[in-house]
Backbone atoms as SQL, in Angstrom:
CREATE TABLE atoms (id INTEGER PRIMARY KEY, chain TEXT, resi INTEGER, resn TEXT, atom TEXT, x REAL, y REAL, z REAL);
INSERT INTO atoms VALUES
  (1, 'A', 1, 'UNK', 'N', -10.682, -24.307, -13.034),
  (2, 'A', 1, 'UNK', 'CA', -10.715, -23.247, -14.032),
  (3, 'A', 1, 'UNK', 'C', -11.682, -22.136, -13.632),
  (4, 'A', 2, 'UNK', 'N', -12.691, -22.269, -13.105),
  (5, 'A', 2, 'UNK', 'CA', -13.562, -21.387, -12.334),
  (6, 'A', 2, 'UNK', 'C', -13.348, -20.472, -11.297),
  (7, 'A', 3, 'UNK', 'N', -12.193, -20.786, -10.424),
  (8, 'A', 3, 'UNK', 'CA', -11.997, -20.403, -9.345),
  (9, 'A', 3, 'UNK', 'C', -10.855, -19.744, -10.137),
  (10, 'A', 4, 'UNK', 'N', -9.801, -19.769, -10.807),
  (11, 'A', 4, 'UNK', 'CA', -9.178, -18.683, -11.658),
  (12, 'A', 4, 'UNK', 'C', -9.557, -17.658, -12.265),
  (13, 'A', 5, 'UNK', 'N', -10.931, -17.974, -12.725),
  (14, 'A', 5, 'UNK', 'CA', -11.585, -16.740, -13.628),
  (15, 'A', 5, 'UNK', 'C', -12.416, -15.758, -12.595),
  (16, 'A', 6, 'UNK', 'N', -12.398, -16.360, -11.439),
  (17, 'A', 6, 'UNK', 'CA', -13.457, -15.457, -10.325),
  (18, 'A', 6, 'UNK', 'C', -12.490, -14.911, -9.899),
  (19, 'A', 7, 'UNK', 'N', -11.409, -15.324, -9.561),
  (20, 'A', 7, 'UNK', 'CA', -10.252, -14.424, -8.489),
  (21, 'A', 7, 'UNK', 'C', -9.851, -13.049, -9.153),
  (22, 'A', 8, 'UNK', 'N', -10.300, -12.003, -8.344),
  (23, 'A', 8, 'UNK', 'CA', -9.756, -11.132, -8.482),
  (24, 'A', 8, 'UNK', 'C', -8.196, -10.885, -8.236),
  (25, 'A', 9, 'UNK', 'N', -6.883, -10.874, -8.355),
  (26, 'A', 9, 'UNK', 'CA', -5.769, -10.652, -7.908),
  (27, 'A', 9, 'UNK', 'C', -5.405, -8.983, -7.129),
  (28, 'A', 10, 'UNK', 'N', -4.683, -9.414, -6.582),
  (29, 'A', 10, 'UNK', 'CA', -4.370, -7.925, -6.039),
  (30, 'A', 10, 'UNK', 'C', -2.578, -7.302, -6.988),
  (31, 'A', 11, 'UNK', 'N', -2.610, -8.356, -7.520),
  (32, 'A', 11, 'UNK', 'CA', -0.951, -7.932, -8.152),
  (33, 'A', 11, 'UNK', 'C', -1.798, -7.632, -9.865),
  (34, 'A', 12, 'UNK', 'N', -1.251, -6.680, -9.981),
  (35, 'A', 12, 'UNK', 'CA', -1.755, -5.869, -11.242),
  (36, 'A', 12, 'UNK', 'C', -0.450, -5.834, -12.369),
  (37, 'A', 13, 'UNK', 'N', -0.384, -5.854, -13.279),
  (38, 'A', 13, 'UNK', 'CA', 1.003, -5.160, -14.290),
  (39, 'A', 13, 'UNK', 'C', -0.027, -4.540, -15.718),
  (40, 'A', 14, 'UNK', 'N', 0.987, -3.185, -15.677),
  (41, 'A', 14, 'UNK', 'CA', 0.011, -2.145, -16.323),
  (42, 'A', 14, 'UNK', 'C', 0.735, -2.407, -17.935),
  (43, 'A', 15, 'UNK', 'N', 0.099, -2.018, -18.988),
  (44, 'A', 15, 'UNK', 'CA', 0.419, -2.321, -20.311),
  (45, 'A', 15, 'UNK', 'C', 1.785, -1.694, -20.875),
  (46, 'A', 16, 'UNK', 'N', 2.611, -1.153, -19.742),
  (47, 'A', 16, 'UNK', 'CA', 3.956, -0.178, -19.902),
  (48, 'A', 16, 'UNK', 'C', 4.627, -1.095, -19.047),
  (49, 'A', 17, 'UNK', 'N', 4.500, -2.377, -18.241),
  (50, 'A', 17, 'UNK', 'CA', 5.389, -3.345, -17.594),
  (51, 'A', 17, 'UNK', 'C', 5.710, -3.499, -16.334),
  (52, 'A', 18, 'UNK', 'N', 4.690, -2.315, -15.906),
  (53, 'A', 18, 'UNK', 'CA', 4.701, -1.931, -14.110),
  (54, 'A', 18, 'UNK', 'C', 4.279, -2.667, -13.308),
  (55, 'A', 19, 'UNK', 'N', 4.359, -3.279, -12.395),
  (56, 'A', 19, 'UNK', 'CA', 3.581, -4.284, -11.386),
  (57, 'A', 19, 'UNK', 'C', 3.636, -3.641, -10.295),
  (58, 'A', 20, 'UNK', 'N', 2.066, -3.059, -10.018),
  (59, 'A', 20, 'UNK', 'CA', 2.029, -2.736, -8.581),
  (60, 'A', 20, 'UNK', 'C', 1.044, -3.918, -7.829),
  (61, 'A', 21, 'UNK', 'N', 0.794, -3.916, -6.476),
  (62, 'A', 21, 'UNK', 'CA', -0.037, -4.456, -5.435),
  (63, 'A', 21, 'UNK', 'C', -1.139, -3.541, -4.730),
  (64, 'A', 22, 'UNK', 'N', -2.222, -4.054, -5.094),
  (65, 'A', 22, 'UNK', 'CA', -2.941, -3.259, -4.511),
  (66, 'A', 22, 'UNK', 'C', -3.262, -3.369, -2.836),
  (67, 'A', 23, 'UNK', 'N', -3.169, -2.741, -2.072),
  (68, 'A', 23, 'UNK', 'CA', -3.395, -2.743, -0.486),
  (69, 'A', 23, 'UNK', 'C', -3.876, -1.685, 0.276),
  (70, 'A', 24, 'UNK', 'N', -4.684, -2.155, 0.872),
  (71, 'A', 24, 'UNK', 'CA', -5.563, -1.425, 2.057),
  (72, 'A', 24, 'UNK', 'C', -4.366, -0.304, 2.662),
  (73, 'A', 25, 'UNK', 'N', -4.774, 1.035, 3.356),
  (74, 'A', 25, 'UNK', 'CA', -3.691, 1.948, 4.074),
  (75, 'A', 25, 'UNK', 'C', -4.697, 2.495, 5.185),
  (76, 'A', 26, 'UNK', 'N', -5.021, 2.554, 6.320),
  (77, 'A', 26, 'UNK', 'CA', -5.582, 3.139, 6.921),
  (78, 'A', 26, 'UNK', 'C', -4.710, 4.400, 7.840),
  (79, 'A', 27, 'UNK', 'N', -5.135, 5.814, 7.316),
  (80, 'A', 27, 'UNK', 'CA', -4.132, 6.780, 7.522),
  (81, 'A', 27, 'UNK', 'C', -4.569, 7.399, 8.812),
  (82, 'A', 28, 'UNK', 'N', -5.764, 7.128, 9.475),
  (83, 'A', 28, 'UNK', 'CA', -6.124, 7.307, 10.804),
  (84, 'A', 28, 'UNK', 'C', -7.393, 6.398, 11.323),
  (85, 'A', 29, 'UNK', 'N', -7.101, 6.574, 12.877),
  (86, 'A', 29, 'UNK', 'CA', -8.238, 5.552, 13.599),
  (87, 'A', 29, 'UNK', 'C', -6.950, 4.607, 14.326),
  (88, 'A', 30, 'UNK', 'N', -7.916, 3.868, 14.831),
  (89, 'A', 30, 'UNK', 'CA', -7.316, 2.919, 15.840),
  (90, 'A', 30, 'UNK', 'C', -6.003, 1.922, 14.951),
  (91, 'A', 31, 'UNK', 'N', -6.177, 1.546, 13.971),
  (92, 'A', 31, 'UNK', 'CA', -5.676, 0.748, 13.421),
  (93, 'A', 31, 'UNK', 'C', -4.740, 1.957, 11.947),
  (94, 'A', 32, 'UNK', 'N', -4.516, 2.754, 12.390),
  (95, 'A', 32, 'UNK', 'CA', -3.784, 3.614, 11.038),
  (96, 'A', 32, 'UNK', 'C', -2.561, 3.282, 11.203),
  (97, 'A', 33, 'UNK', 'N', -1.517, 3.101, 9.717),
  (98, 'A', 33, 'UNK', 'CA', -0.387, 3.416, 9.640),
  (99, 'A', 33, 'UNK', 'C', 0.307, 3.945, 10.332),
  (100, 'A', 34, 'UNK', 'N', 1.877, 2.655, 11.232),
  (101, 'A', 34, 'UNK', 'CA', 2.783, 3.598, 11.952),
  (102, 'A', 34, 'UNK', 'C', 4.053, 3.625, 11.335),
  (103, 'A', 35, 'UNK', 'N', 4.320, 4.564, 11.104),
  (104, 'A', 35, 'UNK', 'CA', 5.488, 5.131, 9.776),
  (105, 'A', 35, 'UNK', 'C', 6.819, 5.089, 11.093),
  (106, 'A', 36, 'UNK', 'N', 7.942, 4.888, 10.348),
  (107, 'A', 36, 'UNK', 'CA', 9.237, 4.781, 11.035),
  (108, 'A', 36, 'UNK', 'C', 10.537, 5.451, 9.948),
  (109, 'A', 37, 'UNK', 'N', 11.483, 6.023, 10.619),
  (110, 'A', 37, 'UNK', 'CA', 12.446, 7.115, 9.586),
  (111, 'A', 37, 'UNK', 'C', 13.043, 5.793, 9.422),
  (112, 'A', 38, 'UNK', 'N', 14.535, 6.133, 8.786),
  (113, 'A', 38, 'UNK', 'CA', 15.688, 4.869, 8.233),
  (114, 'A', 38, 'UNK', 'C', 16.325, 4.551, 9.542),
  (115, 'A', 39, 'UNK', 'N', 16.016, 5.599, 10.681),
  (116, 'A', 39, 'UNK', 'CA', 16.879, 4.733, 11.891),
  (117, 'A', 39, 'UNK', 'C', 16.052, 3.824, 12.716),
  (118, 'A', 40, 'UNK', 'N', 14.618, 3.872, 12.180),
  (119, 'A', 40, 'UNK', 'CA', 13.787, 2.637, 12.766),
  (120, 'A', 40, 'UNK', 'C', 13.253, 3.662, 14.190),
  (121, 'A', 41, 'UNK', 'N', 13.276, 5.244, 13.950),
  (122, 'A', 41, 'UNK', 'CA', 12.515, 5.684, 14.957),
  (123, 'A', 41, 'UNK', 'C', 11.215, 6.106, 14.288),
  (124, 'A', 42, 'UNK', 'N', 10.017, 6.433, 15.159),
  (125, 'A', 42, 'UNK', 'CA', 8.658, 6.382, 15.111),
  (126, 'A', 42, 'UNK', 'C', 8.527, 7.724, 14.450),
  (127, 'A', 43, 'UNK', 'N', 7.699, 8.150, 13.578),
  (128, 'A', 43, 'UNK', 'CA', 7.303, 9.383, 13.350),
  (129, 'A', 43, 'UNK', 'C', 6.203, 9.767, 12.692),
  (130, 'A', 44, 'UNK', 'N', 5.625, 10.624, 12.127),
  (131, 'A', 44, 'UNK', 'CA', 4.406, 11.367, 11.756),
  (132, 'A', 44, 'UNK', 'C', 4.342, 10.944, 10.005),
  (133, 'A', 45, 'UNK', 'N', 3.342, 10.550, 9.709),
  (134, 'A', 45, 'UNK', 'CA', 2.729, 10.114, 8.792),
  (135, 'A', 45, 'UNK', 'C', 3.100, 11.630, 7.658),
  (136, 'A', 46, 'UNK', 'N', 4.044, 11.178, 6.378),
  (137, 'A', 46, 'UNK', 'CA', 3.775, 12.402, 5.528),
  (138, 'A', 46, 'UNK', 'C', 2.680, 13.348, 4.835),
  (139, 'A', 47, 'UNK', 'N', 3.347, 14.596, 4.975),
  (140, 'A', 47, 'UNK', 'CA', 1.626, 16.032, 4.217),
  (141, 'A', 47, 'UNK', 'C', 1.330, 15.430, 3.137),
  (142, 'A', 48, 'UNK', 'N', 2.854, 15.055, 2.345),
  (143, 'A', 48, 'UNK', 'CA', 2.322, 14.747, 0.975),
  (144, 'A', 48, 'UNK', 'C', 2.836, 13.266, 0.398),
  (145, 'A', 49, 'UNK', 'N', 2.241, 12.256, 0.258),
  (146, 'A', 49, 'UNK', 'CA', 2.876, 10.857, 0.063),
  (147, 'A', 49, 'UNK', 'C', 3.547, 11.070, -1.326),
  (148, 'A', 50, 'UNK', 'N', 3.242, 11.773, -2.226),
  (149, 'A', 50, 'UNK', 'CA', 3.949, 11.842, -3.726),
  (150, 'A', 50, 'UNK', 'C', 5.356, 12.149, -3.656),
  (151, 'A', 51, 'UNK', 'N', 6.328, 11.060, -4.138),
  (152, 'A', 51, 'UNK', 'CA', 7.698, 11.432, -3.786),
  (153, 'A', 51, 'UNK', 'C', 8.634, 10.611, -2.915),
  (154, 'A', 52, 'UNK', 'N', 6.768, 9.578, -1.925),
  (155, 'A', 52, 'UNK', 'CA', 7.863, 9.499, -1.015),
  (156, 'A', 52, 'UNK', 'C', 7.900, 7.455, -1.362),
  (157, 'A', 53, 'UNK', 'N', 8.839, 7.222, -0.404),
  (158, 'A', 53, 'UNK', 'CA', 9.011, 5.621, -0.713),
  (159, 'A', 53, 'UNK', 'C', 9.283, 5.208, 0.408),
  (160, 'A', 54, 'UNK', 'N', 8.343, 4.252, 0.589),
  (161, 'A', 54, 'UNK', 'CA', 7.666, 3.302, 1.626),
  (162, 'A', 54, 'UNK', 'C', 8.197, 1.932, 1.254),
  (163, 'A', 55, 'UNK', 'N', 8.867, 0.966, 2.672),
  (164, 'A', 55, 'UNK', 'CA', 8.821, -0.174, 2.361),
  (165, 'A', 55, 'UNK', 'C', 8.213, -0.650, 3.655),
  (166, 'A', 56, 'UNK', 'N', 6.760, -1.369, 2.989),
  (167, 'A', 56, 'UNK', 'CA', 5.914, -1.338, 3.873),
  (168, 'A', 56, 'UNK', 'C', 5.841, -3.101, 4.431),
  (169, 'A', 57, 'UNK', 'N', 5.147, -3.039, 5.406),
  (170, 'A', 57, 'UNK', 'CA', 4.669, -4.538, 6.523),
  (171, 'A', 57, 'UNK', 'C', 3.562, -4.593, 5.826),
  (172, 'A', 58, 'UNK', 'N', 3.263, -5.618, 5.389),
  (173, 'A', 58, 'UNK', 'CA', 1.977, -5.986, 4.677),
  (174, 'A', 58, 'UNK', 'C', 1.552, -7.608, 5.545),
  (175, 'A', 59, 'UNK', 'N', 0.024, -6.766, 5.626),
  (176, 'A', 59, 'UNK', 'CA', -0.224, -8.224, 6.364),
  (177, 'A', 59, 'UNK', 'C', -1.725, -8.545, 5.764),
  (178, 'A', 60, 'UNK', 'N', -2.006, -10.199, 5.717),
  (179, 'A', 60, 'UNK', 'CA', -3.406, -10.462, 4.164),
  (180, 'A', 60, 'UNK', 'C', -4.167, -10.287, 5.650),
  (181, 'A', 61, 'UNK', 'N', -5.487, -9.933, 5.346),
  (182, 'A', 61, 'UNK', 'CA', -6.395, -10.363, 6.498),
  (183, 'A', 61, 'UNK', 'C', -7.490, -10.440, 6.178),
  (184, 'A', 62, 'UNK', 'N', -7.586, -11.546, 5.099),
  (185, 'A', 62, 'UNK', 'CA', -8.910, -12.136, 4.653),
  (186, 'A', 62, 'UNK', 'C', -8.926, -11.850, 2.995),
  (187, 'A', 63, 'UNK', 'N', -10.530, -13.008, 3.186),
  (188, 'A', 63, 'UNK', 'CA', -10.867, -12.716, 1.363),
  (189, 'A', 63, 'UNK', 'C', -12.068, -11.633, 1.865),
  (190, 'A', 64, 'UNK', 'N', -12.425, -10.624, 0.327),
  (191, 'A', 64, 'UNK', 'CA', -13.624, -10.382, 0.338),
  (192, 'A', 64, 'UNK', 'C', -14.443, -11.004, -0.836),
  (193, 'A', 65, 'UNK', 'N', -15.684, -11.217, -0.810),
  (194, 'A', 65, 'UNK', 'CA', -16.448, -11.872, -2.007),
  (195, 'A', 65, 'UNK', 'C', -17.718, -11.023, -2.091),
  (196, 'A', 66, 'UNK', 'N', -17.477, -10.412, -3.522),
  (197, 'A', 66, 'UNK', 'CA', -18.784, -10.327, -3.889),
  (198, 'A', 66, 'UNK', 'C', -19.592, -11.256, -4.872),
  (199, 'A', 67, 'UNK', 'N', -20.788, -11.189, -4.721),
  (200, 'A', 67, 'UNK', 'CA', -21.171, -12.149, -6.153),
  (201, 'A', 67, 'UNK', 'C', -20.743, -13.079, -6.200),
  (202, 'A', 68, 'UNK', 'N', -20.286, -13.985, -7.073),
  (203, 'A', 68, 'UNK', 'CA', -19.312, -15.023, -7.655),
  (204, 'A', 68, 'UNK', 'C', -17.984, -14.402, -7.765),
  (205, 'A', 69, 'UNK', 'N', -17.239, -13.582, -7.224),
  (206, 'A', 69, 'UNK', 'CA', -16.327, -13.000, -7.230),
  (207, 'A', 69, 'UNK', 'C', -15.522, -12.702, -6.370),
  (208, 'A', 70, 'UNK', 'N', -13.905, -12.981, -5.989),
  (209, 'A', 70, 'UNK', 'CA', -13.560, -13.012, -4.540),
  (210, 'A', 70, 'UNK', 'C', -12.005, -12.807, -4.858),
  (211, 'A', 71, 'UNK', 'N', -11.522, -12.549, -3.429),
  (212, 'A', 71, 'UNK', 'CA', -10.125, -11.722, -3.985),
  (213, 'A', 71, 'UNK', 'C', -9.493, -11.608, -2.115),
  (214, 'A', 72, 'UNK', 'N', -8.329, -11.117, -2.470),
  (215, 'A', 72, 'UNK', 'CA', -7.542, -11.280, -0.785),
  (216, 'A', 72, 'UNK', 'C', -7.765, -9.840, -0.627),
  (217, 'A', 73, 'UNK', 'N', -7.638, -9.796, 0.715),
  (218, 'A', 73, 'UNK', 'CA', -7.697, -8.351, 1.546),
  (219, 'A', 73, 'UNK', 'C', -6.223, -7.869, 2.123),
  (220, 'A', 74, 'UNK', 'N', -5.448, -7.206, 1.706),
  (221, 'A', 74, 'UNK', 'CA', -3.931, -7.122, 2.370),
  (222, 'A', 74, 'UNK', 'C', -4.152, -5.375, 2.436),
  (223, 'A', 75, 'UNK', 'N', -3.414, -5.585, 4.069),
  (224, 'A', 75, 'UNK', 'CA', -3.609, -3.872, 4.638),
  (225, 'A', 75, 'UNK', 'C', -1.912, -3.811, 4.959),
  (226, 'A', 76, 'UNK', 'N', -1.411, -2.334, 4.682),
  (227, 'A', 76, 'UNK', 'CA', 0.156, -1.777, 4.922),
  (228, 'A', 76, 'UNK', 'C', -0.322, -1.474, 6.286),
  (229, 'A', 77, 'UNK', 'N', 0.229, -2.078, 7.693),
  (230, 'A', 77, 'UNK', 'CA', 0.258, -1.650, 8.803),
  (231, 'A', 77, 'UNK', 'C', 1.349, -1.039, 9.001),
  (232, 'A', 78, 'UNK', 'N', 2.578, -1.312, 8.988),
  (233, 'A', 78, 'UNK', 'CA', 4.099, -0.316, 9.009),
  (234, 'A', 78, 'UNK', 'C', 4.737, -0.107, 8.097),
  (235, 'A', 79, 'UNK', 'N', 5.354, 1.100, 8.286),
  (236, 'A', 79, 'UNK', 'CA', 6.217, 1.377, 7.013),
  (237, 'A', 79, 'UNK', 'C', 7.306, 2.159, 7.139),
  (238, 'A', 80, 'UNK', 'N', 8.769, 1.974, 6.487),
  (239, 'A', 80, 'UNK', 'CA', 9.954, 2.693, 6.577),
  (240, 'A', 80, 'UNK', 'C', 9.955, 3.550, 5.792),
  (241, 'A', 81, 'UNK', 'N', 9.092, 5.322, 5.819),
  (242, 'A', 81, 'UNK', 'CA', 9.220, 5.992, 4.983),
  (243, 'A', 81, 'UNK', 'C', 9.955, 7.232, 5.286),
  (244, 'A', 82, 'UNK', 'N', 10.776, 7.037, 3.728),
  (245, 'A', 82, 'UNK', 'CA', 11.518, 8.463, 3.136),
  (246, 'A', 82, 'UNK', 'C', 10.966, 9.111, 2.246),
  (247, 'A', 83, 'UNK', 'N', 11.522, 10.265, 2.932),
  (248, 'A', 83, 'UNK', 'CA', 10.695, 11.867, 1.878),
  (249, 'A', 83, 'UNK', 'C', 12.260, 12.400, 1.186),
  (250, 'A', 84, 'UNK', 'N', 11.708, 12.212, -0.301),
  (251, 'A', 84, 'UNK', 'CA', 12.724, 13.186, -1.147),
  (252, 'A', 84, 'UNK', 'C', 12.679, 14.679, -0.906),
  (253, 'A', 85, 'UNK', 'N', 13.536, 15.229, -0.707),
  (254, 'A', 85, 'UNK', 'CA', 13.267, 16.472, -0.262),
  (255, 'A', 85, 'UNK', 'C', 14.226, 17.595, -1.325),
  (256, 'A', 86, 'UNK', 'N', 14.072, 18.826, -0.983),
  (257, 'A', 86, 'UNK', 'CA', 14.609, 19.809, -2.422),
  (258, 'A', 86, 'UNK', 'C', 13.933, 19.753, -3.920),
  (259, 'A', 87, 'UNK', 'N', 12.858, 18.777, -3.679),
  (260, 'A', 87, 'UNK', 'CA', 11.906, 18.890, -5.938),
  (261, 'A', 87, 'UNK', 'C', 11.157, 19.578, -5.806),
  (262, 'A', 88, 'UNK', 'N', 11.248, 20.593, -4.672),
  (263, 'A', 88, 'UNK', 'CA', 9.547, 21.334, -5.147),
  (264, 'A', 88, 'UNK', 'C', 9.916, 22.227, -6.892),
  (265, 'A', 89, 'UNK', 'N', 8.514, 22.370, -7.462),
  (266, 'A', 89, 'UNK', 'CA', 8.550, 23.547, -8.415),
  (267, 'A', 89, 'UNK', 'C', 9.441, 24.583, -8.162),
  (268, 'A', 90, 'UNK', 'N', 10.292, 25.066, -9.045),
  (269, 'A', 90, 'UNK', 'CA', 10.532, 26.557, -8.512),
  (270, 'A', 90, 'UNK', 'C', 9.874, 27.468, -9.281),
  (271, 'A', 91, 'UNK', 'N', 9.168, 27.631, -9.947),
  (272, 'A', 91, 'UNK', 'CA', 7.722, 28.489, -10.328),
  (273, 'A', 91, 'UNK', 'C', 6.205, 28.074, -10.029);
């Protein structure tokens, strides 16, 4: 019962029924995100992520603990992302 009440989870559901996952993204450096189009070729990380949809490689790589308190570490290393394109504002 202890070790339930310390775990932090990384799977969240918001009071409107949403379940997201929370995960690490490293968008540059040695270890940043390598993004791939729908034909599985390599390409450039999007200007603007709002819009777009990622189905990402998730890989755990460790707990962290603070305190009496401890929780998993999961980082998005790849991802198949599409950009909606044509919503900008038109004013």
């Amino acid at each position: 019962d202890q070790v339930r009440e310390r775990y932090a989870s990384s799977l969240k559901t918001s009071e409107k029924g949403y379940t997201t996952l929370r995960c690490k993204m490293n968008k540059s450096g040695r270890y940043a995100l390598q993004c791939y189009d729908t034909e599985k070729e390599k390409r450039s990380q999007p200007d603007n992520w709002r819009g777009c949809s990622i189905r990402p490689r998730i890989v755990w790589k460790g707990l962290w603990v603070m305190g009496k308190d401890f929780g998993s570490i999961l980082e998005v290393t790849h991802g198949l992302v599409q950009e909606r394109g044509g919503e900008e504002c038109p004013f």
